[in-house]
C-alpha positions as CSV (number, residue, x, y, z in Angstrom):
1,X,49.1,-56.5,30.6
2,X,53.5,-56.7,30.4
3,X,53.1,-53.8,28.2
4,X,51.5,-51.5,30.9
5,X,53.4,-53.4,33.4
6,X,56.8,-52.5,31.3
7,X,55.8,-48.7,31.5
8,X,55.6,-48.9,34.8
9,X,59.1,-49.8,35.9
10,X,60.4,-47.6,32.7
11,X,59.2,-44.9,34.4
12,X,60.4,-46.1,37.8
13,X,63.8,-46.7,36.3
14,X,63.5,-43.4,34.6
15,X,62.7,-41.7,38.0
16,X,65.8,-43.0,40.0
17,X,67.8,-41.7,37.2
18,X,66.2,-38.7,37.1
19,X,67.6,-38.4,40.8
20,X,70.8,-40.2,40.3
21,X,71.3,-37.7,37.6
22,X,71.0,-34.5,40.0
23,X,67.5,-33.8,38.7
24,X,65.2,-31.8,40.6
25,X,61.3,-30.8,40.6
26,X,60.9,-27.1,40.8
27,X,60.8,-27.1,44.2
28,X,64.2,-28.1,44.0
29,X,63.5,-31.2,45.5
30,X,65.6,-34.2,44.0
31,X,62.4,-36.0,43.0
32,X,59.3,-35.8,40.5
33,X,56.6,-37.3,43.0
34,X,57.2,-37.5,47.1
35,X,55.9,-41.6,46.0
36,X,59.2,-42.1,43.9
37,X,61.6,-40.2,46.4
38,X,64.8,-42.4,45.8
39,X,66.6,-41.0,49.0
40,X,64.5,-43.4,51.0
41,X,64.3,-46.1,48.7
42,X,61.8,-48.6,50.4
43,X,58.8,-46.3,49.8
44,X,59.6,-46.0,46.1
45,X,60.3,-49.7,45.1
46,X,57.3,-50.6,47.2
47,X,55.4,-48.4,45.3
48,X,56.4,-49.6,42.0
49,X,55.7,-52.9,43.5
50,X,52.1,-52.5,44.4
51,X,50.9,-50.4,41.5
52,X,52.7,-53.5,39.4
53,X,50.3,-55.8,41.4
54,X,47.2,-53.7,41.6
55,X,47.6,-53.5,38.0
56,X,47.1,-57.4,37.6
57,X,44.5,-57.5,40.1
58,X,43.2,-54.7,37.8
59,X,43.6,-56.9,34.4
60,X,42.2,-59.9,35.9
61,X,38.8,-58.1,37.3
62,X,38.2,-57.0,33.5
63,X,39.1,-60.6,32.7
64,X,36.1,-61.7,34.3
65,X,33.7,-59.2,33.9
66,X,34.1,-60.1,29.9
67,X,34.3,-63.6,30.6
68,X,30.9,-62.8,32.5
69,X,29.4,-60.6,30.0
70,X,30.3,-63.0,27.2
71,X,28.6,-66.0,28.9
72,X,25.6,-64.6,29.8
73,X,25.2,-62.7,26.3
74,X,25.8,-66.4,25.2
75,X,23.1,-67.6,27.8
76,X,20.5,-64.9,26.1
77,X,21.5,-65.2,22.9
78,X,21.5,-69.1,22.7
79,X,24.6,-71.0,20.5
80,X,23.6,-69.4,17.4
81,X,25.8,-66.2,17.8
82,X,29.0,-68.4,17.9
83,X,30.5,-69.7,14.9
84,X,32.8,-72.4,14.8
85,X,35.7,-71.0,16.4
86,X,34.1,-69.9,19.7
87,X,34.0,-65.9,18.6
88,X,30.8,-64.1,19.4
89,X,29.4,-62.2,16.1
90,X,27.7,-58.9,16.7
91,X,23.9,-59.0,16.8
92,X,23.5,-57.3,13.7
93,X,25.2,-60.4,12.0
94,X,23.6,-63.2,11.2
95,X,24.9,-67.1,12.1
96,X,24.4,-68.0,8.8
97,X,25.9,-65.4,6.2
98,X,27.7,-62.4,8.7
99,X,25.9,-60.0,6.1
100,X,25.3,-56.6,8.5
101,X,21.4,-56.7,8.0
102,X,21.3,-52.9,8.7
């Protein structure tokens, strides 16, 4: 999740350079997307702000849907598709050897 995170204001910090810099779309307007438009800074930084946050909200909802899918494969499956250490095996393994039977 930092990684994506970390892209995000690179390419926020990439864009107010980009205008800093003199750079201009081919419009000739002094920015790449009317979102990231450092003349009027509030809009951009909030921006950045909010896809940074909807991204967590994001990673968290995928959090739970495995979490979910996990404990109810668990639920079907019974204890016998976790070894020792908690991790699921695929189905095609079995609990006692992890030999693909296929």
């Amino acid at each position: 999740m930092a990684s994506i995170q970390l892209h995000l204001f690179s390419y926020a910090l990439f864009t107010l350079f980009y205008y800093l810099a003199g750079g201009v779309n081919e419009n000739g307007e002094p920015y790449i997307y009317t979102t990231m438009d450092w003349r009027n800074p509030g809009p951009a930084i909030g921006f950045t702000l909010l896809s940074g946050a909807a991204m967590v909200v994001f990673h968290m909802v995928l959090g739970i849907l495995w979490w979910v899918r996990r404990s109810v494969r668990k639920k079907l499956l019974g204890d016998t598709t976790a070894d020792g250490d908690g991790e699921i095996k695929p189905i095609w393994q079995g609990p006692e050897t992890g030999i693909n039977k296929y």
